[in-house]
C-alpha positions as CSV (number, residue, x, y, z in Angstrom):
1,X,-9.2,-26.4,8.9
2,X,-11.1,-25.2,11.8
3,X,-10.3,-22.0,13.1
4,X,-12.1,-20.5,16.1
5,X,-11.6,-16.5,17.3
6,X,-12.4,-14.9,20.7
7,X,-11.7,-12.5,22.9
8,X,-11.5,-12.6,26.9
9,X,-12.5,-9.6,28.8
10,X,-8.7,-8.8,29.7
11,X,-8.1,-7.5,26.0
12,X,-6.2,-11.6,25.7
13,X,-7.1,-12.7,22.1
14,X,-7.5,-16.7,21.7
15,X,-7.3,-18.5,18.5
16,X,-7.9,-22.7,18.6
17,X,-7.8,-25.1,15.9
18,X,-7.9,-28.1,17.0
19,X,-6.1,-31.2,14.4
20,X,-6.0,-35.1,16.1
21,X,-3.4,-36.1,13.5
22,X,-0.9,-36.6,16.4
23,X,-1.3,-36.9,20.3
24,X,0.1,-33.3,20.6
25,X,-0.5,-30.2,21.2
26,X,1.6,-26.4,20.8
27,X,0.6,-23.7,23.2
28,X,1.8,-20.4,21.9
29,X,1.7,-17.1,23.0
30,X,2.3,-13.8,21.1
31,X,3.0,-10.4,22.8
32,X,2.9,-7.1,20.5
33,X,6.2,-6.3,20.9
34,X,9.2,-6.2,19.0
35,X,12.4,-5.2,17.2
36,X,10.4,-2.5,15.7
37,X,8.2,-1.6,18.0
38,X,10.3,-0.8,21.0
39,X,9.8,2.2,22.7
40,X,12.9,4.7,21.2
41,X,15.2,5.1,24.7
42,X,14.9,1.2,25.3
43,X,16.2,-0.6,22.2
44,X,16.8,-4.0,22.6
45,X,14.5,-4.6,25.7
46,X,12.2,-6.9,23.3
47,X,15.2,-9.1,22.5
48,X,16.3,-8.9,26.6
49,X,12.4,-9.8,28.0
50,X,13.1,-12.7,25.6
51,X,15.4,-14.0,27.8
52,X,14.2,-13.3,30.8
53,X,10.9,-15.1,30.6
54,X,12.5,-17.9,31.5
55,X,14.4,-16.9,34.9
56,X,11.6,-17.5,36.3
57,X,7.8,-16.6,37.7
58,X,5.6,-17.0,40.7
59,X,5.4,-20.6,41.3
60,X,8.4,-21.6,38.9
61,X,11.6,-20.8,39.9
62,X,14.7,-19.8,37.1
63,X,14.8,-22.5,34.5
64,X,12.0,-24.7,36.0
65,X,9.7,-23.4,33.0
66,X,12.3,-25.2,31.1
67,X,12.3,-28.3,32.9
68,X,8.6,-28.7,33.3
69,X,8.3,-28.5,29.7
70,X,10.8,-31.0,28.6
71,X,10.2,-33.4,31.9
72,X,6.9,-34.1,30.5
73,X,8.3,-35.1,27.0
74,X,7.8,-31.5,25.2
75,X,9.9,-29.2,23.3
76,X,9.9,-25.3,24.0
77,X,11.4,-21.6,22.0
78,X,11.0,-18.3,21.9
79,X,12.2,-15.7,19.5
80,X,11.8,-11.9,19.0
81,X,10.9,-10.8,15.8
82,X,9.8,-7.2,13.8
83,X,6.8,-6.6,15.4
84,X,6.4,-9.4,18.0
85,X,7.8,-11.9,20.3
86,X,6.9,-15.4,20.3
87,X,7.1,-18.7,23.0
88,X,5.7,-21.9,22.7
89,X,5.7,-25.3,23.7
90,X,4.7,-28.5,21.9
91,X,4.0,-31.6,24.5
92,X,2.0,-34.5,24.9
93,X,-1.9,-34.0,24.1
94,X,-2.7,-34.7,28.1
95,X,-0.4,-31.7,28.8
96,X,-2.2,-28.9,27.5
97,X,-3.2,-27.8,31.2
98,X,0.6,-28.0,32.3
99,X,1.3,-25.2,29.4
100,X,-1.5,-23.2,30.3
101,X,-1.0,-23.3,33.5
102,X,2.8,-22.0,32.9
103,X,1.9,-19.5,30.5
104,X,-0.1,-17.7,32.8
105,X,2.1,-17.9,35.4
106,X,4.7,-16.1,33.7
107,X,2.0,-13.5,32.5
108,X,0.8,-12.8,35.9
109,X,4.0,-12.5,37.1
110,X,7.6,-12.6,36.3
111,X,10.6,-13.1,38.5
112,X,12.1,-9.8,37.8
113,X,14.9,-9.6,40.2
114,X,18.6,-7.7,40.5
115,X,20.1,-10.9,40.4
116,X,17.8,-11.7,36.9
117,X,18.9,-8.8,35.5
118,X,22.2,-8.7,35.6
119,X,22.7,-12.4,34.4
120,X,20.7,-11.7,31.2
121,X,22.4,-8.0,30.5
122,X,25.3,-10.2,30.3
123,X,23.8,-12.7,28.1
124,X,22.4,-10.8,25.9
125,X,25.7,-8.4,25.7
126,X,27.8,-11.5,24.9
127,X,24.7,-12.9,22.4
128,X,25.7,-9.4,20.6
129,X,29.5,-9.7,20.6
130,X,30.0,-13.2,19.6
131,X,27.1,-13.5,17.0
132,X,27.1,-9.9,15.9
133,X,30.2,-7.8,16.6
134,X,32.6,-10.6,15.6
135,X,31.7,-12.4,13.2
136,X,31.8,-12.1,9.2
137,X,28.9,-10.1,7.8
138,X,27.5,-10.6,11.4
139,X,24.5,-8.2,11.2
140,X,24.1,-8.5,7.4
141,X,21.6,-8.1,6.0
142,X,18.9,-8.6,8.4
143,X,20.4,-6.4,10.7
144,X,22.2,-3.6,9.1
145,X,19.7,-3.3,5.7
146,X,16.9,-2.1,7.4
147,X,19.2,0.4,8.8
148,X,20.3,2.0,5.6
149,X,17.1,0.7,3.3
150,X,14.6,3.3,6.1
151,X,13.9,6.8,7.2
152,X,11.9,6.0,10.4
153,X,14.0,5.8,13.4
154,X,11.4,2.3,14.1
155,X,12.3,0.7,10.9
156,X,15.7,1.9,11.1
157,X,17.4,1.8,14.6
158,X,19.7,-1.2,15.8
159,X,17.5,-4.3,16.5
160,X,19.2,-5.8,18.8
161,X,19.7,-2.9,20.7
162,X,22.6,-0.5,22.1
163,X,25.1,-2.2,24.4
164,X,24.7,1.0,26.7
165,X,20.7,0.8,26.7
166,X,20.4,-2.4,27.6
167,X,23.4,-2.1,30.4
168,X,21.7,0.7,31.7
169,X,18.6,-0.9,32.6
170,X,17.7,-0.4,36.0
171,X,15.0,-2.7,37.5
172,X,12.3,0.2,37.7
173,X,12.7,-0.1,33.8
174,X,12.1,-3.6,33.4
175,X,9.6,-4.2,35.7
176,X,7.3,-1.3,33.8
177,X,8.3,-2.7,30.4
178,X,7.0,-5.9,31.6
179,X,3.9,-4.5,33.5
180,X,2.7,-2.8,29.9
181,X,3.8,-5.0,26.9
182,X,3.4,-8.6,28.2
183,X,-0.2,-8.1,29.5
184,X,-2.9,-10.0,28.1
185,X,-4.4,-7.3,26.5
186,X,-1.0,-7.1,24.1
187,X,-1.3,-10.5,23.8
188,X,-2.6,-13.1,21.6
189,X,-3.1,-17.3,22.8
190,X,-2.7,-20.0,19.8
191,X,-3.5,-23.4,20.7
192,X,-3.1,-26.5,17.6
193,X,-3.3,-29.9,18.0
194,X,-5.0,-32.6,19.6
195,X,-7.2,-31.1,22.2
196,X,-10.9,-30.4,22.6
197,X,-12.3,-26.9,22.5
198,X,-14.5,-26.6,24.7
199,X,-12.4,-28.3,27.6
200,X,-9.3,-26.1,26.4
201,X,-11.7,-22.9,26.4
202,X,-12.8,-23.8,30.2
203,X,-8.9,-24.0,31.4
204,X,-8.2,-20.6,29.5
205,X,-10.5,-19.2,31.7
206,X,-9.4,-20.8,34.7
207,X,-5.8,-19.2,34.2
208,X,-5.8,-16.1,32.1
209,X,-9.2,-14.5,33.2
210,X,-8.3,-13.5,36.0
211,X,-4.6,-11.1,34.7
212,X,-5.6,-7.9,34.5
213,X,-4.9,-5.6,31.3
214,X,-2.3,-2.8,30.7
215,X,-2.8,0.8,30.0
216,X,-1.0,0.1,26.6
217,X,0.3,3.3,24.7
218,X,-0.7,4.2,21.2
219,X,1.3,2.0,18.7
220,X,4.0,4.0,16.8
221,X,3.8,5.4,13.5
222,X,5.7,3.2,11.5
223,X,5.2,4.5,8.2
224,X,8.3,5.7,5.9
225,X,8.3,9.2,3.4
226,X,7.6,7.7,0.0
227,X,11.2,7.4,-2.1
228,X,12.1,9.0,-4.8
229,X,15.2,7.3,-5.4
230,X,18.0,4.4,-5.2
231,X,19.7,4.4,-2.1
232,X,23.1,3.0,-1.2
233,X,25.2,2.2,1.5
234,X,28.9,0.2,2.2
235,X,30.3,-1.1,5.1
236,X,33.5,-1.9,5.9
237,X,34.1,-5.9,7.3
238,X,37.3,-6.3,8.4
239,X,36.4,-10.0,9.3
240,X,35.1,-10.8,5.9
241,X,37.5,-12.0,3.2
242,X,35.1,-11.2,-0.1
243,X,32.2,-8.9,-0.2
244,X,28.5,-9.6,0.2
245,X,25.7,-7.5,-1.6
246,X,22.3,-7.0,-0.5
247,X,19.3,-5.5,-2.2
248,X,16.3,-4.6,-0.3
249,X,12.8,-3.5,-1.6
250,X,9.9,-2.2,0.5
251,X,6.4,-4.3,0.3
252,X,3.4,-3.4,-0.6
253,X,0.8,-3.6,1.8
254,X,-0.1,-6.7,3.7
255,X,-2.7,-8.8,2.2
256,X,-2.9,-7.0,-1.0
257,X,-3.0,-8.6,-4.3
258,X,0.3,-7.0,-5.0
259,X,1.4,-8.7,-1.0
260,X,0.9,-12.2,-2.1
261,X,2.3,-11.9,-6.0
262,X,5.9,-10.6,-4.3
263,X,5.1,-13.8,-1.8
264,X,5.7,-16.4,-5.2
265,X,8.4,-13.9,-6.4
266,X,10.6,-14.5,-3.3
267,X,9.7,-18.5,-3.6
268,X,10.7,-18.5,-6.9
269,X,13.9,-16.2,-6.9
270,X,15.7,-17.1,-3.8
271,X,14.0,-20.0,-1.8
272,X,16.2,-23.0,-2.6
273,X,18.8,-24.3,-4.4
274,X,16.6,-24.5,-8.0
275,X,15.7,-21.1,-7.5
276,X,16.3,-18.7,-10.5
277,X,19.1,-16.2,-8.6
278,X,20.3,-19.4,-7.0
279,X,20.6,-21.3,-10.1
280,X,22.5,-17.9,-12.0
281,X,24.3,-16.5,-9.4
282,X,25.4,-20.3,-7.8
283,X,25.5,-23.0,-10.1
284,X,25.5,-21.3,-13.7
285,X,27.8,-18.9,-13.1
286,X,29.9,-18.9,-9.9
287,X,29.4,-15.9,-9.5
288,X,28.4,-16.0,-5.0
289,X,29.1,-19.0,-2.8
290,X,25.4,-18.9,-1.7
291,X,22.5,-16.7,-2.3
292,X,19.5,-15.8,0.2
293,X,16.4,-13.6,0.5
294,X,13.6,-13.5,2.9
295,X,10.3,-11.5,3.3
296,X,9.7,-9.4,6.7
């Protein structure tokens, strides 16, 4: 699979691999910020810039980003995750420039208005009622685990972020958050598919060379004390009608040996319905209704 790495000038990192298997092509961008990396008096801004990339930008107005995307036969997302919120698009190969072009806009400029604000304050304070506050197990385990399982306020503060931080955004706020974490030098380009390099490499430059980079603060220390011992925590559900466990464990380094052996121990313990706990705690047993594990 071919793979190429650069770097612009800006500090924006590009990765290509081009594939002709099908006429199409994703365009995705990764900025370096996230649940975890949030800076401590504006938790949940990650999660909010995730909704307002798409009121709008210099030469798109709210929701044309959208439309442009699926007019021309493409599909589009964005999500925020630990350590980094993602968008892309996947259209038609002879649409590459259209995302590019789009991209950049929205990285040289968002629409970050009064109006903008307060609509996705709003959204994203519902987002947390209805799919968090009030619902069974709503933030478990993803949300709450991490929570109990850590000792760094990074690793361990509320995710999706404090109803009164994010209502208390002012615009000043937003429009620096924006200014230093979604500038090209936080920032990394992926484009796969059906594209040529060296025509794809020429447009990158036409649109992103130009956006200049951030002063970006030092990243956070994100390491936790070593522990010494089992730790456990209970929440009380009221919405719940039978009670959900969850067992965390902390990695081992990335990319170690010891990284990619607990890689085929989650596959084989909890991905599926023949994995082992599946199979024991499910099907054997009837012990759970369902069983479910993940790696972060």
């Amino acid at each position: 699979m071919p793979i190429t790495y650069y770097k612009l000038p800006n500090g924006l990192r590009v990765i290509l691999s081009p594939d002709s298997t099908a006429p199409t092509v994703v365009t995705a961008v990764y900025y370096r910020i996230g649940f975890r990396v949030e800076p401590k008096d504006r938790t949940g801004f990650a999660h909010l810039f995730e909704h307002m990339m798409f009121q709008g930008s210099q030469n798109l107005g709210k929701m044309e980003f959208i439309r442009l995307v699926q007019q021309n036969g493409g599909v589009l997302n964005g999500s925020t995750r630990f350590d980094f919120t993602n968008y892309f698009e996947l259209l038609p190969s002879n649409k590459l420039e259209t995302a590019l072009w789009a991209e950049a806009d929205r990285m040289r400029g968002l629409a970050i208005t009064d109006e903008n604000l307060k609509n996705q304050q709003d959204v994203v304070s519902n987002e947390v009622k209805t799919a968090i506050l009030n619902q069974p197990y709503g933030g478990f385990p993803w949300l709450w685990m991490p929570q109990y399982a850590n000792s760094n306020w990074y690793n361990s503060h509320n995710f999706y972020g404090e109803l009164k931080d994010i209502e208390a955004a002012t615009l000043a706020d937003v429009q620096a958050f924006f200014k230093t974490y979604y500038s090209p030098n936080n920032a990394a380009l992926a484009i796969v598919g059906d594209f040529d390099p060296g025509e794809a490499t020429a447009m990158i430059a036409k649109y992103f060379a130009a956006i200049a980079p951030a002063d970006l603060p030092p990243p956070p220390d994100l390491s936790e004390p070593r522990q010494e011992e089992e730790k456990t925590a209970t929440r009380p559900d009221p919405l719940a009608n039978r009670p959900a466990l969850a067992f965390s464990y902390h990695m081992p380094p990335r990319n170690s040996p010891e990284y990619f052996a607990m890689g085929l121990l989650d596959q084989m313990l909890v991905q599926g319905d023949d994995s082992l706990l599946y199979r024991e705690l499910v099907t054997r047993r009837g012990f759970a209704g369902e069983v479910a594990g993940a790696i972060n």
